[in-house]
Each structure stands twice: as structure tokens, then as C-alpha cells.
C-alpha positions in Angstrom: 0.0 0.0 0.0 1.4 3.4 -1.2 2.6 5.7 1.9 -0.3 8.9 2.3 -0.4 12.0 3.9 -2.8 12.3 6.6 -3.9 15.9 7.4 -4.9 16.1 11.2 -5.5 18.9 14.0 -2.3 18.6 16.1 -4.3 18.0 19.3 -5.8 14.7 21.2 -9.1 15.1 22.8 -11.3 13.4 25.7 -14.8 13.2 25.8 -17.4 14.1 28.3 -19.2 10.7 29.6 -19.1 7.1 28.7 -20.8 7.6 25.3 -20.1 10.0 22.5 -22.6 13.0 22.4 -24.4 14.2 18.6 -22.0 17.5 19.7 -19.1 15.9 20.4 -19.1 14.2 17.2 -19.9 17.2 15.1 -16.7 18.9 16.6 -14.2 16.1 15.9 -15.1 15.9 12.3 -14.0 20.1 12.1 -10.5 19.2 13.8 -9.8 15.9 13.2 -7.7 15.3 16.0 -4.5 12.7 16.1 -5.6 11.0 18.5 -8.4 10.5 21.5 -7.7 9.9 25.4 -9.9 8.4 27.8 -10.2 8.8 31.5 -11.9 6.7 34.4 -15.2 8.3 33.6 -15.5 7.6 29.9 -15.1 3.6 31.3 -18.1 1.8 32.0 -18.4 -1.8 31.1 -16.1 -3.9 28.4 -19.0 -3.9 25.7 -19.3 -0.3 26.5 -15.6 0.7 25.8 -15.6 -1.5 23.3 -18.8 0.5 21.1 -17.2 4.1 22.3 -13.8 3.6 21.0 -15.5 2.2 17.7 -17.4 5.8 18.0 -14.8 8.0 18.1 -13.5 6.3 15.1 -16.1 6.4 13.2 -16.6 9.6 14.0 -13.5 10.9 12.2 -13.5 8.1 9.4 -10.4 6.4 10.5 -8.2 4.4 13.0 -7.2 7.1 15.0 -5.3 6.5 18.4 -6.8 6.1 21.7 -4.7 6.6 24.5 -5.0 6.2 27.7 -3.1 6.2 31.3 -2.3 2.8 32.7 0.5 3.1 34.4 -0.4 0.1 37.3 -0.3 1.6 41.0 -2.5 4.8 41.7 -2.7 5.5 37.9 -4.8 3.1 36.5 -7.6 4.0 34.6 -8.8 0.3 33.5 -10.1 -1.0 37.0 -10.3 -4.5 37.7 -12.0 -6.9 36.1 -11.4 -5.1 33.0 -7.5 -4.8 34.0 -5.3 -6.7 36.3 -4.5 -4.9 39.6 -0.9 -4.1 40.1 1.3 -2.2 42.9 2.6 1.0 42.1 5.6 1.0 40.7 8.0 2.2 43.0 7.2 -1.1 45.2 6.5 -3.4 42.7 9.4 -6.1 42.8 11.8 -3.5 44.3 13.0 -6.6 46.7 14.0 -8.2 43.8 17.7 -8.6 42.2 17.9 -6.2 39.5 17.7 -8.8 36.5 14.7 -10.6 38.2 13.1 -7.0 38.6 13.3 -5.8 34.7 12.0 -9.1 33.9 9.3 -8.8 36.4 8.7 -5.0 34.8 8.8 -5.9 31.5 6.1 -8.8 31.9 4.1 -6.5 33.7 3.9 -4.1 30.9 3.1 -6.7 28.6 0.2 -7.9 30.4 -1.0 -4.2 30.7 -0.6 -3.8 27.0 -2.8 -7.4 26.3 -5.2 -6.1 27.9 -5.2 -2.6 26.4 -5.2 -3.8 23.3 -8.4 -5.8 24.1 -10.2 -3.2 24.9 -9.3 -0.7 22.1 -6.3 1.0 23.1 -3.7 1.4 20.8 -1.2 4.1 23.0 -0.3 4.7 26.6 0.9 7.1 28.7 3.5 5.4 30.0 6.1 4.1 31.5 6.5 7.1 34.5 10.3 7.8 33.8 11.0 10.8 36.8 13.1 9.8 39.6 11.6 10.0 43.2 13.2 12.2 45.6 12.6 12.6 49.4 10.5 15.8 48.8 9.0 14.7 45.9 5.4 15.4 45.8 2.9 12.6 46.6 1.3 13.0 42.9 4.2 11.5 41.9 6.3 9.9 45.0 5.1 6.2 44.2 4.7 6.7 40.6 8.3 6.2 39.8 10.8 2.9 39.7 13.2 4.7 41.9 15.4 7.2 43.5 18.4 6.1 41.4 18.5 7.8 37.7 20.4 4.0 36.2 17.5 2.1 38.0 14.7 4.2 36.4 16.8 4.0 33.0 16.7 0.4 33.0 13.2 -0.3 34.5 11.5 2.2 32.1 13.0 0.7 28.7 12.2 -3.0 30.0 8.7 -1.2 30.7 8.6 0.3 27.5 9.8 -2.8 25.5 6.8 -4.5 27.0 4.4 -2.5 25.9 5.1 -2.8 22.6 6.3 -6.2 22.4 2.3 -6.4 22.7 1.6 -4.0 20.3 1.0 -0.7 22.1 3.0 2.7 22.1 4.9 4.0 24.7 4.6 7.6 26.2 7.4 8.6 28.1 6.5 11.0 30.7 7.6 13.8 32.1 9.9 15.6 30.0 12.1 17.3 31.7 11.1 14.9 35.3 8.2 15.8 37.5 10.4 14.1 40.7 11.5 17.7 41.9 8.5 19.5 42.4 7.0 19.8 45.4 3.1 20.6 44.4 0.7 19.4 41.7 1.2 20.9 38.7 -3.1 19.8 37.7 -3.7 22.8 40.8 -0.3 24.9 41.0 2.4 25.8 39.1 5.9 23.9 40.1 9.2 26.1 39.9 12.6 24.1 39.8 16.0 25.7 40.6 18.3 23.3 39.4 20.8 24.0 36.7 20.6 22.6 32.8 23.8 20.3 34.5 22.0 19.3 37.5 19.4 18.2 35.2 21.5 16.5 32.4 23.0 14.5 35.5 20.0 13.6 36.7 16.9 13.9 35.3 17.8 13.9 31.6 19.5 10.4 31.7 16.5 8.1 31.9 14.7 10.3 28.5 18.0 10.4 27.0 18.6 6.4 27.1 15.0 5.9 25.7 15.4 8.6 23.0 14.3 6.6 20.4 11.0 6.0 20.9 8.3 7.9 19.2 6.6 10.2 22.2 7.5 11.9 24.8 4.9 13.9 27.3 6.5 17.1 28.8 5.5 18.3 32.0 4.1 21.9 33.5 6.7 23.2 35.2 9.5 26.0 35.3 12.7 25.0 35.3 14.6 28.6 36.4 17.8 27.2 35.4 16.4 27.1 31.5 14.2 30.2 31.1 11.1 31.2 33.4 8.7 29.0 31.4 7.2 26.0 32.0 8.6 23.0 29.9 5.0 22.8 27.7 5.7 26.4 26.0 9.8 26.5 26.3 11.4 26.4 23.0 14.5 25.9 24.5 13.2 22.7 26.1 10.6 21.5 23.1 13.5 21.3 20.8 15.1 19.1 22.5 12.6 16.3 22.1 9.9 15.3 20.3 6.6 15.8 22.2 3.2 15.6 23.4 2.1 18.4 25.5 0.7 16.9 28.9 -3.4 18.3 30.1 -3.6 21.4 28.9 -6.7 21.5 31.3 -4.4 21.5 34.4 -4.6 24.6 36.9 -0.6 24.8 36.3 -0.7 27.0 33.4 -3.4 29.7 33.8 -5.1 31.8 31.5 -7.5 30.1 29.0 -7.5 27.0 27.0 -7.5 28.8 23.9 -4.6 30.9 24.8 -2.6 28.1 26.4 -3.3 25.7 23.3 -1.7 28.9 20.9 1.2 29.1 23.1 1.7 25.3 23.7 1.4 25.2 19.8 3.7 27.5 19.1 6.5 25.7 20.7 9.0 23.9 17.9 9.1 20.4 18.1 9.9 17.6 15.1 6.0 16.0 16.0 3.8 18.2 18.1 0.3 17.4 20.2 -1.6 19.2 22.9 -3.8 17.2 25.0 -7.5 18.6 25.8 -9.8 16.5 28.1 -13.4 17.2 28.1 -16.0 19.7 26.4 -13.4 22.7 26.5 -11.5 21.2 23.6 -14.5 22.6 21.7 -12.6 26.3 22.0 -8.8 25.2 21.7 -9.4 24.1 18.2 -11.2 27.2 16.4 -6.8 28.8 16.7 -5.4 25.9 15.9 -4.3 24.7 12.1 -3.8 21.3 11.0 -0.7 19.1 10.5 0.3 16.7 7.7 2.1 13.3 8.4 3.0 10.4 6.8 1.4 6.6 7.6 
């Protein structure tokens, strides 16, 4: 089959309820997003996820993405019995020798993937590559494989292999690490004072190991030691990767979603999304133009 161009709003969108609305269905068709994300309350049943996700695609006439956050731990939007029940990752198999631990990862990611795949999910937002520090804040404390930058390296590749030895794409998250703040970024805005050094020593090395895959989600926060703005609108720090924008929705960034989508958008990157959850996605859109990539 020849290789086409696919023309496509740069943005990925969630949805309301459990069910696609006649209005939500009349917007993606204007947009086209990349891609669609769904939270704990679009889930409702297996046959009900199953005839939503066929929705959404319909909706825009083709196979588009769906995404979704299933990290294992806190973070798990599939709840059980649609999903398997796992610790969070900082304590699963952490009593482990290192070998018998990235196996252990890496067949837990696989498993997550089975069952993503099963249910319509084609990406996810995953594996949770910051590194946990004794002030790290809660919304992330458990979230990560570990304190030590070589441990998180080597847990979030195996994690990342998994996934898509089973046939679903990784999202590495948070570009440039999350592990320093010390408040939620989906209600405040966190400031970092470390230096571009500190960062390369630490925080860079697990992103930098796992360059090559495809996505990487950047996180709302200022790193001072950059420039005084957060990671999501930096062009100093977008060029560095190739990225998808975390929630725009999230109290971290202020003004409106219109604005923030304009600026998030403006940032250069080599492949470029915004993410907008719910109903306000409806106003994002009407400033944003539309992308063309190859598949």
C-alpha cells in the first residue's frame, strides 16, 4: 500500500461521559484530532468501551489513536476486572535482584498492554520515567521505579519494551522529570531551581537512554535554570525532544485554553500534540491549524 499523507489537527481530545454525544461528534469531524484519550469516567463496562472507542473512530472516518493512562499503581484508569491490579511501581518487585526485577517489569507491561489492546487501546501514557526524591510530591512519589536515575533507565526501557512487544506505544513521561517539584502541577504551578547540569546529571539520563522511541509527554513546570517558562511552551526545552504536550486543562498553566493551546502550539518540536480532556476542547481548536504526516 502506497505511503499517504494524513492531514490532522495537532491535538488529542477526551470526551465528556461514557458515550459519544451528537455535539461531540460534530466537533471532531471540524479538527480531526491525532488522537483521543480516555479517563476513568468515559469507562463503563467492556462492551461499553468496546462500542465508544468504535465511535470515536467512526466519527473521524479512520483508525485514529486512543490513549490512555495505565500506568499500574495509583494511575490506573482500567479497574479491575477489565484490567489486572498491580502495585505502584515504586514497590513493585523492588525486593528483587535487579535482573529478576526488569523481567518482572517488562512482563508486567506486557500484560498491561494485552489487555489494552483488548479493549481498544492502541497508546499509553506510559512508562513514569522521573526519579523520586525525598521531597517529591505525593502526585508522583510512588509513581516512579526509583530514586536512582540507572535504576529508572533500566526499568522504564524493559517497561517500554513490554508495551510494545504487545503491540502498544509507549509515552514517556515527564519531559524534563516531574520528581523535583514539590506541588501538583493539575492545581499549581511547580518552579525548579536546578541547573541545565544538574538536570543532564540527573533527570535527563533516563529520556535520553529511551530517545528513540516515538513520544514523549512534557511536564508543566519552570525549570529557572532554562528560562522562566514552564517545559509545555519552552522552546528551549521542546526542541530538545519530540513531544506531546501533557493536560492542557491542568490549573498549572493559567489563562484560558485557547490561549494556552496557541502558546503550547507554538513551541517547535519535530512531532507536536496538545492534549484537551473534556467539552473545553470545543474552543482550543477554532486557533489551531492542522498538521500533515505520513502513515
Amino acid at each position: 500500500m502506497p505511503i499517504q499523507a494524513l492531514e490532522f489537527g495537532a491535538f488529542i481530545f477526551g470526551c465528556v461521559g461514557p458515550v459519544l454525544n451528537p455535539e461531540e461528534e460534530r466537533f471532531f469531524q471540524r479538527p480531526n484530532p491525532f488522537g483521543f484519550i480516555l479517563f476513568a469516567r468515559n469507562i463503563a463496562s467492556a462492551d461499553q468501551l468496546k462500542m465508544f472507542c468504535a465511535s470515536l473512530r467512526a466519527s473521524v472516518g479512520w483508525h485514529e489513536p486512543i490513549l490512555i493512562d495505565q500506568e499500574g499503581g495509583r494511575v490506573q484508569r482500567l479497574p479491575p476486572p477489565l484490567a489486572r491490579d498491580w502495585p505502584p511501581p515504586l514497590e513493585d518487585g523492588r525486593d528483587l535482584p535487579a535482573e529478576r526485577r526488569a523481567a518482572h517489569i517488562q512482563n508486567r507491561y506486557q500484560v498491561i498492554a494485552r489487555e489494552l489492546r483488548g479493549h481498544g487501546f492502541d497508546v499509553n501514557c506510559a512508562p513514569y520515567l522521573d526519579i523520586t526524591r525525598a521531597k517529591t510530591h505525593t502526585i508522583s512519589k510512588n509513581r516512579c521505579f526509583s530514586n536512582q536515575a540507572v535504576q529508572v533507565d533500566v526499568m522504564g526501557a524493559v517497561a517500554a519494551q513490554g508495551l510494545a512487544d504487545k503491540g502498544v506505544l509507549p509515552v514517556l513521561k515527564h519531559m524534563p522529570g516531574r520528581g523535583l517539584a514539590r506541588v501538583d502541577s493539575h492545581l499549581h504551578l511547580p518552579r525548579v531551581g536546578a541547573s541545565l547540569a544538574k538536570l543532564r546529571e540527573n533527570n535527563f539520563k533516563p529520556l535520553a537512554a529511551l530517545k528513540h522511541w516515538l513520544l514523549v509527554m512534557s511536564e508543566h513546570v519552570v525549570y529557572e535554570g532554562i528560562r522562566n517558562l514552564h517545559a509545555t511552551i519552552s522552546r528551549k526545552m521542546i526542541t530538545l525532544i519530540r513531544l506531546m504536550s501533557d493536560d492542557i486543562s491542568m490549573d498549572a498553566l493559567g489563562s484560558s485554553l485557547a490561549e494556552r493551546s496557541t502558546a503550547a502550539l507554538a513551541a517547535p518540536a519535530a512531532m507536536r500534540f496538545c492534549i484537551a480532556m473534556g467539552a473545553a476542547g470545543t474552543h482550543a481548536t477554532n486557533r489551531c491549524g492542522k498538521r500533515r504526516f505520513k502513515h
